[in-house]
C-alpha positions as CSV (number, residue, x, y, z in Angstrom):
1,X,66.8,21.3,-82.6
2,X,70.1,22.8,-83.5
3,X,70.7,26.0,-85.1
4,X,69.3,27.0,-88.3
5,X,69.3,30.6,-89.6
6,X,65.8,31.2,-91.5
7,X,64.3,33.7,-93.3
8,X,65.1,37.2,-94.6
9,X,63.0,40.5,-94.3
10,X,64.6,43.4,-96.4
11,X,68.0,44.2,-94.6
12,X,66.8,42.6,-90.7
13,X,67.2,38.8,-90.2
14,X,64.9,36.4,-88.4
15,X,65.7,35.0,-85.5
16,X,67.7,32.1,-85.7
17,X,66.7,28.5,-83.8
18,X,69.1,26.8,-81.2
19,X,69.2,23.9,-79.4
20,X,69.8,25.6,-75.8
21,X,70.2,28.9,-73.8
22,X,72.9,31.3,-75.5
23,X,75.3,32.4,-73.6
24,X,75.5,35.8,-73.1
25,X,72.4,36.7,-73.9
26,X,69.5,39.1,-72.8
27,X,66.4,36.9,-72.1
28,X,63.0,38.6,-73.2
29,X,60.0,36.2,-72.7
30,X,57.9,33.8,-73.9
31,X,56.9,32.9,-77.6
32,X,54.1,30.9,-79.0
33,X,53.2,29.6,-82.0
34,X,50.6,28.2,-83.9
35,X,50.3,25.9,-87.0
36,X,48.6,23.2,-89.1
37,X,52.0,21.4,-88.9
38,X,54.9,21.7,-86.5
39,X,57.0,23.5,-89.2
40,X,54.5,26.3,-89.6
41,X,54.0,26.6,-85.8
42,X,57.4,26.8,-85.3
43,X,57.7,29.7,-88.2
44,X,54.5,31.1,-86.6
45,X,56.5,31.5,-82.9
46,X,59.8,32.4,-85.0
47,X,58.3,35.3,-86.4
48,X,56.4,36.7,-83.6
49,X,59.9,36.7,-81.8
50,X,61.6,38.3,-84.5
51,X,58.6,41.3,-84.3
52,X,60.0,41.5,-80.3
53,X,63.6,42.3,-81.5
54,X,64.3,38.7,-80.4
55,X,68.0,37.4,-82.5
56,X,67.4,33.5,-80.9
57,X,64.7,31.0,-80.4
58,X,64.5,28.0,-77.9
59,X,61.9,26.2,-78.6
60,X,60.2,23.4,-76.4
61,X,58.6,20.3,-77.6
62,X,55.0,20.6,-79.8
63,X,51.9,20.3,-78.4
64,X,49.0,19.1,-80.3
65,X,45.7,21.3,-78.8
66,X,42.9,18.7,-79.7
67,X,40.0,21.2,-78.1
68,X,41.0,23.8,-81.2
69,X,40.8,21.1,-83.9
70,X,44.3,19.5,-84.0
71,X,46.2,22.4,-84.3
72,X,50.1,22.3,-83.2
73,X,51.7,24.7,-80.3
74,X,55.4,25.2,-79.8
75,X,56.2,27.3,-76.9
76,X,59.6,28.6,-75.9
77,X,61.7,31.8,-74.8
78,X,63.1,34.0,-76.6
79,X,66.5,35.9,-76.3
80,X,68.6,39.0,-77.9
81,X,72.2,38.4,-78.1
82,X,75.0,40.8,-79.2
83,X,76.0,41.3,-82.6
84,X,79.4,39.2,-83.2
């Protein structure tokens, strides 16, 4: 997916997307989100990972869930990395 820095919250950053594991990072879990769309389940999982303190979102491919009525899922892990 490559890295893309998204959305501002007052003075604390969303986590930002990237294509593979960051390097020197502390792993924290598991993210999912949910969406009419992929973009807005991908926003769904990136905020939810910002709300864990997560800086950095690897996202896996999207699902489509056809028992809840077409609705996409992204999964992925999240991570924390150190301020440059």
């Amino acid at each position: 997916m490559g890295c893309i820095r998204t959305g501002d919250s007052g003075s604390a950053r969303g986590a930002v997307y990237v294509g593979e594991k960051p390097e020197g990072c502390k792993k924290l879990g598991a993210v999912e989100g949910e969406g009419g769309s992929y973009r807005y389940a991908a926003e769904s999982a990136r905020k939810r990972a910002t709300e864990r303190g997560a800086t950095h979102v690897l996202l896996k491919e999207p699902e489509l869930d056809i028992d809840e009525r077409q609705v996409t899922v992204v999964r992925g892990v999240i991570f924390k990395c150190p301020s440059p």
